[in-house]
C-alpha positions as YAML, in Angstrom:
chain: A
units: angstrom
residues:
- id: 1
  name: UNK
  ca: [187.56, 62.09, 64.11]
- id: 2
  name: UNK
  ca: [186.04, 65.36, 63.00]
- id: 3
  name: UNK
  ca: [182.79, 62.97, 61.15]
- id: 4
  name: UNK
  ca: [182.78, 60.63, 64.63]
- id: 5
  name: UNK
  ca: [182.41, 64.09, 67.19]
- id: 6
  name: UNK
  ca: [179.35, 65.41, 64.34]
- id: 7
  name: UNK
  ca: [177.00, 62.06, 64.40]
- id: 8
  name: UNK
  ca: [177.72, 62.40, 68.47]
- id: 9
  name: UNK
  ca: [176.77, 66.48, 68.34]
- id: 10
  name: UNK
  ca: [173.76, 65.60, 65.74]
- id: 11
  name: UNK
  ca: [172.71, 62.62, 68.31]
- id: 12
  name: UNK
  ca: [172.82, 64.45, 71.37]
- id: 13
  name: UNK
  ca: [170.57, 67.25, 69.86]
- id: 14
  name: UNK
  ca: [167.99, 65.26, 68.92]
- id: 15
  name: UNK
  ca: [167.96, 63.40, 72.07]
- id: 16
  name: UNK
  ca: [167.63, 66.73, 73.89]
- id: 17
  name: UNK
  ca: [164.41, 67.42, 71.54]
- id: 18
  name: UNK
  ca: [163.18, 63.96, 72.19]
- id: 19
  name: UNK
  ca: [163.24, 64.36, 75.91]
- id: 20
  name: UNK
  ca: [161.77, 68.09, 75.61]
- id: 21
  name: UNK
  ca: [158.61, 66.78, 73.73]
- id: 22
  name: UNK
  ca: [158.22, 63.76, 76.02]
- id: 23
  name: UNK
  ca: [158.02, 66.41, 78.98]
- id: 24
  name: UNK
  ca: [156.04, 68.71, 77.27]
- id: 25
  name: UNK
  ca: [153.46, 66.44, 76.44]
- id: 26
  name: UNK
  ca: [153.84, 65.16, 80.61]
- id: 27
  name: UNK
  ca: [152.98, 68.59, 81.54]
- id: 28
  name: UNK
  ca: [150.16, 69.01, 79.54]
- id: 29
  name: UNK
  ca: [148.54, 66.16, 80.55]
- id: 30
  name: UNK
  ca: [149.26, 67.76, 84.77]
- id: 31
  name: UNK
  ca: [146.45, 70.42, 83.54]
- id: 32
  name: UNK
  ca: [143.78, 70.49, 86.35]
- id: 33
  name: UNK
  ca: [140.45, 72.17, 84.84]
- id: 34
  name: UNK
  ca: [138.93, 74.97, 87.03]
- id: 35
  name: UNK
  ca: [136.34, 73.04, 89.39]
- id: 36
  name: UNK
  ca: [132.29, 73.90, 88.72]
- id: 37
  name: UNK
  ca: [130.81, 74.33, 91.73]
- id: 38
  name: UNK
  ca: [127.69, 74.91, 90.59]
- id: 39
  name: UNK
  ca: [126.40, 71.35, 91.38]
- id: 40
  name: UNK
  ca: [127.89, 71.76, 95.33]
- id: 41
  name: UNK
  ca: [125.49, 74.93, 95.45]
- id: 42
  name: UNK
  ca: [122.48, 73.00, 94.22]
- id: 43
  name: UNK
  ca: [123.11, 70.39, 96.88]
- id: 44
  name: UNK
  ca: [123.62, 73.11, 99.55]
- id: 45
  name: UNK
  ca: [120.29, 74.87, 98.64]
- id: 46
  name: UNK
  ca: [118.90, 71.49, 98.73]
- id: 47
  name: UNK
  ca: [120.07, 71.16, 102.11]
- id: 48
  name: UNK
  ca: [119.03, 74.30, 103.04]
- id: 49
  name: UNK
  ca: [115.50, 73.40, 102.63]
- id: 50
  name: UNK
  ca: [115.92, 70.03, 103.80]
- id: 51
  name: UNK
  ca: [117.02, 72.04, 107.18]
- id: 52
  name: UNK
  ca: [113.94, 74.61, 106.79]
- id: 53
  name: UNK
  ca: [111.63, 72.40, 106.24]
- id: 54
  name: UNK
  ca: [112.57, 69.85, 108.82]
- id: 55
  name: UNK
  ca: [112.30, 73.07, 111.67]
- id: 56
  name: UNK
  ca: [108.78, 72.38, 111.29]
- id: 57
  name: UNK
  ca: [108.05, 76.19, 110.72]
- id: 58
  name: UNK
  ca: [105.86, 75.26, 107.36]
- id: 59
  name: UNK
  ca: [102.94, 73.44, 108.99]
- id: 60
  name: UNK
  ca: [101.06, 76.74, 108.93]
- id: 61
  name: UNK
  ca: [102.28, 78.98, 106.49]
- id: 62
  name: UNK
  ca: [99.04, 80.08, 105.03]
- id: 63
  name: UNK
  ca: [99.01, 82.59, 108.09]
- id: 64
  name: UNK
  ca: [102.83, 83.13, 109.12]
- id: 65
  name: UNK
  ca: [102.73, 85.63, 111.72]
- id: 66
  name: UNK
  ca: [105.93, 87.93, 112.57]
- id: 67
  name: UNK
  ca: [107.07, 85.21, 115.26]
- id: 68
  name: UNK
  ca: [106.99, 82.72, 112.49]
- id: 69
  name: UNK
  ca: [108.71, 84.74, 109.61]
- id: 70
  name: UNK
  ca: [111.17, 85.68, 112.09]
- id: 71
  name: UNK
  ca: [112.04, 82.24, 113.20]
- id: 72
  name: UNK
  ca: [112.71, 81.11, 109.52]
- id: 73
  name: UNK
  ca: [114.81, 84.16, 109.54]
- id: 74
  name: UNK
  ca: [116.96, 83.22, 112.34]
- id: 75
  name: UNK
  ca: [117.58, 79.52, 110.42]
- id: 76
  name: UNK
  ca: [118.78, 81.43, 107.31]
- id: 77
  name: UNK
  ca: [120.90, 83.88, 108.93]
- id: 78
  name: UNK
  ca: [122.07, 80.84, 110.74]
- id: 79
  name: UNK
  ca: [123.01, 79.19, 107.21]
- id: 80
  name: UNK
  ca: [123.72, 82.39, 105.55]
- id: 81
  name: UNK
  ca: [126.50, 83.04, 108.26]
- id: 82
  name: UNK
  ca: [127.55, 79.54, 108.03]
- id: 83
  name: UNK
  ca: [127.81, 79.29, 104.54]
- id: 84
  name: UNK
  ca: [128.19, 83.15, 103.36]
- id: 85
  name: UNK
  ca: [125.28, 83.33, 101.01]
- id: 86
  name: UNK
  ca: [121.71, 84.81, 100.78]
- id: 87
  name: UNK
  ca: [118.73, 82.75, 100.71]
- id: 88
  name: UNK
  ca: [115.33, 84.38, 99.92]
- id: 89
  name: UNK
  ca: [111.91, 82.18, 100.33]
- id: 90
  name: UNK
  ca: [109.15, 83.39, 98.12]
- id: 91
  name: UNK
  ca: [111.80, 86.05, 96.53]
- id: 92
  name: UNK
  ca: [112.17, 89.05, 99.37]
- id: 93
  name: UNK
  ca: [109.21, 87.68, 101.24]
- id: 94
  name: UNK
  ca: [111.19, 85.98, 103.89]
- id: 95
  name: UNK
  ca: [114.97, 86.63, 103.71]
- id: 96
  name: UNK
  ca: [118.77, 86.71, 105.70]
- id: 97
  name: UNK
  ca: [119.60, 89.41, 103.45]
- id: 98
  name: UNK
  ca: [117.57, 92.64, 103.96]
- id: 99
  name: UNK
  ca: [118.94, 95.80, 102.32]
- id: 100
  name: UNK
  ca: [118.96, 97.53, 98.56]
- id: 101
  name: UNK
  ca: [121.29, 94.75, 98.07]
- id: 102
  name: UNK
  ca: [121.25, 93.86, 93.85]
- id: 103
  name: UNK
  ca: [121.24, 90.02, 94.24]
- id: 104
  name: UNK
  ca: [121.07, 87.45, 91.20]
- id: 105
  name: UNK
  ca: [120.06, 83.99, 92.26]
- id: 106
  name: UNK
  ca: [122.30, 81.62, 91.75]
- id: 107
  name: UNK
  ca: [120.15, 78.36, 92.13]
- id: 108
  name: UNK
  ca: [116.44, 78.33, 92.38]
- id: 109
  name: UNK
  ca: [114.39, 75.84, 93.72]
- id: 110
  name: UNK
  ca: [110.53, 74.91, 93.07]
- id: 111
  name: UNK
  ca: [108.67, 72.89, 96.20]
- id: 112
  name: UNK
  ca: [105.78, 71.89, 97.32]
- id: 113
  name: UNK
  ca: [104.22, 72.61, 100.92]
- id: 114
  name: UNK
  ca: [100.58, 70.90, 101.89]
- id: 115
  name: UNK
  ca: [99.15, 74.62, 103.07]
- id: 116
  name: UNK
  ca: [95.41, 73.97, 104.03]
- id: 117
  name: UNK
  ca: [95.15, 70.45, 102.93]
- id: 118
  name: UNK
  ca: [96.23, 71.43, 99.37]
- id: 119
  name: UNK
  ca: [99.42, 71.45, 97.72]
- id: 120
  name: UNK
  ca: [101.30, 74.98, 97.45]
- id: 121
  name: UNK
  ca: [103.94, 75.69, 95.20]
- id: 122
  name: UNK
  ca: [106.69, 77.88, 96.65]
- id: 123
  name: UNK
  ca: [110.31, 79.39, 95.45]
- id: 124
  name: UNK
  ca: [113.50, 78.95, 97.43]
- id: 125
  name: UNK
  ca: [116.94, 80.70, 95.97]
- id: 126
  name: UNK
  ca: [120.47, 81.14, 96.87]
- id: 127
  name: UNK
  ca: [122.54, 83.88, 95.69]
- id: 128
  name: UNK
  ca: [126.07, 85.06, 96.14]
...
């Protein structure tokens, strides 16, 4: 009797350690990496400029005039307060976020403008 209630004990135990490793190994597998969302920024900013530049306010930037500058300013305040970023054009040059402000860009885009019948290369960034 004594040998019969042993085997059961020794059974049971490593039946419990079976089913412990089978559910460890279950909730490993549950493990949800932390989510980069550095390619949702780059399609924002790409957005962003898809917006800008659809405004029509780049048909005559060679001379942009304080009405201009200040209606490109308006869109990214616009976005800015939408989305809760900065976005600088031509680094402080035209901007939503004015101040001594230390900002770090997080994405930075290179385009192209046609600016007196010739091709103009110009930078567009986001930043936190």
């Amino acid at each position: 009797m004594k040998q019969g209630m042993t085997m059961q004990s020794l059974e049971a135990i490593l039946s419990l350690l079976f089913l412990l490793s089978i559910a460890s190994f279950m909730l490993k597998s549950f493990y949800i990496a932390p989510l980069d969302g550095s390619i949702y920024r780059m399609q924002l900013s790409e957005d962003a400029w898809r917006v800008l530049y659809l405004r029509g306010d780049f048909h005559d930037y060679s001379d942009i005039s304080d009405l201009k500058r200040n209606s490109i300013e308006n869109d990214l305040d616009t976005l800015g307060n939408q989305t809760g970023l900065c976005f600088f054009l031509e680094g402080v040059r035209i901007t939503n976020c004015r101040g001594g402000g230390k900002h770090q860009a997080v994405v930075v885009l290179h385009k192209t403008i046609i600016m007196d019948a010739s091709p103009k290369n110009i930078t567009f960034s986001i930043s936190n």
